[in-house]
DRENDO-1510 file (C-alpha; in Angstrom, 1 decimal, always signed):
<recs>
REC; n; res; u; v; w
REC; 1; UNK; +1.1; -90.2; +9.4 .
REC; 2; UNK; -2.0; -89.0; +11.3 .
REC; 3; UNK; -5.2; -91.3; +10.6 .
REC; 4; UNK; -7.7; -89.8; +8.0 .
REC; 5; UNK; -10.9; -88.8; +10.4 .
REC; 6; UNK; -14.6; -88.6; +8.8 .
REC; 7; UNK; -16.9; -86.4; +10.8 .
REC; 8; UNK; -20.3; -86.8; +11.3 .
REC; 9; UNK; -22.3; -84.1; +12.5 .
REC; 10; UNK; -26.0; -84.2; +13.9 .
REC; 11; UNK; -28.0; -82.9; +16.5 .
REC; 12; UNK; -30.1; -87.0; +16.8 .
REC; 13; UNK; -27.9; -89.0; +18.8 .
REC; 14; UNK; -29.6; -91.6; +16.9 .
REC; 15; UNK; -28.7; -90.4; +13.2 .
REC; 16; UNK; -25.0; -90.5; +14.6 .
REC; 17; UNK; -25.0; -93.5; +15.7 .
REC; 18; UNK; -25.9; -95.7; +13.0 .
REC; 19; UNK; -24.2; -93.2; +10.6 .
REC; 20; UNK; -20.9; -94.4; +12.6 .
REC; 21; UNK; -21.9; -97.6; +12.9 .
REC; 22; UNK; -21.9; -97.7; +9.0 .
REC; 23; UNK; -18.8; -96.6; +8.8 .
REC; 24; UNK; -17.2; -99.0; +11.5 .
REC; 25; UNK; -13.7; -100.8; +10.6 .
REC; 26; UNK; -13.2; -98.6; +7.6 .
REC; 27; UNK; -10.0; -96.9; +7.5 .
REC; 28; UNK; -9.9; -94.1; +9.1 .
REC; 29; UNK; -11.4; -92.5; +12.4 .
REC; 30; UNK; -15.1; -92.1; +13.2 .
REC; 31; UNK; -15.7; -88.9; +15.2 .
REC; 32; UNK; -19.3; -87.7; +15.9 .
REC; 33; UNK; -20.1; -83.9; +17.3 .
REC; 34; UNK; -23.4; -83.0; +18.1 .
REC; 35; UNK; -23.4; -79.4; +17.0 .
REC; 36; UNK; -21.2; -76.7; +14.9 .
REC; 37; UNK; -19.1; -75.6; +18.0 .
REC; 38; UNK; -17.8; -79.1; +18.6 .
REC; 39; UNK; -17.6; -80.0; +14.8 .
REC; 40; UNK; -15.6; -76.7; +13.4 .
REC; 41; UNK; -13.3; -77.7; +16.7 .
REC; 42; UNK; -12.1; -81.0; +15.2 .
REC; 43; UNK; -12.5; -79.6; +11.9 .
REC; 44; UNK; -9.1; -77.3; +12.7 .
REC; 45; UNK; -7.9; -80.4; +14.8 .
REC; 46; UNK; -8.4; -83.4; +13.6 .
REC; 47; UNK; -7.3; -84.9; +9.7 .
REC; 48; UNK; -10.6; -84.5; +8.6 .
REC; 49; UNK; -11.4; -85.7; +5.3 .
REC; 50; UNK; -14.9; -85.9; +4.6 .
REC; 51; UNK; -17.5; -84.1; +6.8 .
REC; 52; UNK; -21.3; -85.6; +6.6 .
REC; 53; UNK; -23.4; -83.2; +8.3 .
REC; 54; UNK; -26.9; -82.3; +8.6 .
REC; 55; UNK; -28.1; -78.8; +7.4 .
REC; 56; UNK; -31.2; -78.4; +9.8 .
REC; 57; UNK; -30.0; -77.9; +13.2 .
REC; 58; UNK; -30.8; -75.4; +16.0 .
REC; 59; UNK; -27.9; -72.4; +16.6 .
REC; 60; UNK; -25.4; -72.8; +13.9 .
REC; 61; UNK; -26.6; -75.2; +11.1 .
REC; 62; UNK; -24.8; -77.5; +8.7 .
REC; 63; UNK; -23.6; -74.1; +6.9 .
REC; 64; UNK; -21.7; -73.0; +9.1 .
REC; 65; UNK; -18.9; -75.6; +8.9 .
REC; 66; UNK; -18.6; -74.6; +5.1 .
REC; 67; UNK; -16.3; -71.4; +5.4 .
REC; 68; UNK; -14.8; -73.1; +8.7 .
REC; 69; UNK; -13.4; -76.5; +6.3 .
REC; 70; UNK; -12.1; -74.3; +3.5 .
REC; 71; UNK; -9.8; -72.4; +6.5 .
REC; 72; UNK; -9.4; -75.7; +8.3 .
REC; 73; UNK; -5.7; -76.5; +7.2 .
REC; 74; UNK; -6.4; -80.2; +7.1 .
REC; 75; UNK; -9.8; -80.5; +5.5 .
REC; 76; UNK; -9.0; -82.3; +2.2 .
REC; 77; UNK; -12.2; -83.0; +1.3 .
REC; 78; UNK; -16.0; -82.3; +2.4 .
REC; 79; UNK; -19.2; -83.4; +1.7 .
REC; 80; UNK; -22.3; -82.3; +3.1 .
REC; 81; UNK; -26.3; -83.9; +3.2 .
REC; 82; UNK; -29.0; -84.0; +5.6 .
REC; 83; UNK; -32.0; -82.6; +3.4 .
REC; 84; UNK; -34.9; -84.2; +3.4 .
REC; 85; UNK; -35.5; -86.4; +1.2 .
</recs>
């Protein structure tokens, strides 16, 4: 059985870095993309489970992985932040 995968998506390298650093030695895989092209990618590749994903980015935002998880045959569940608070 293929290792659940949380994805975190954000433009700051620095955001995604601590965000993976958080979740470090949980189980299940860390991946990190930088921008929607990369995340819907390992959206329809990897065992994603959760996405955590900021809305505010340049080109395609946080929004666009929406439609692209709910086709995404392995996306069991999402979640989705990065508003300021």
């Amino acid at each position: 059985m293929e290792t659940p995968c949380v994805l975190i998506v954000d433009d700051d390298a620095a955001v995604s870095r601590l965000c993976a650093r958080i979740l470090a030695g949980r189980a299940c895989e860390v991946r990190v993309a930088a921008g929607m092209d990369e995340a819907i990618r390992l959206l329809i590749e990897r065992h994603v489970v959760f996405v955590l994903t900021d809305v505010e980015m340049p080109g395609r935002d946080g929004w666009a992985a929406r439609p692209a998880s709910e086709r995404a045959p392995r996306a069991s569940c999402r979640g989705w932040s990065g508003w300021p608070v």
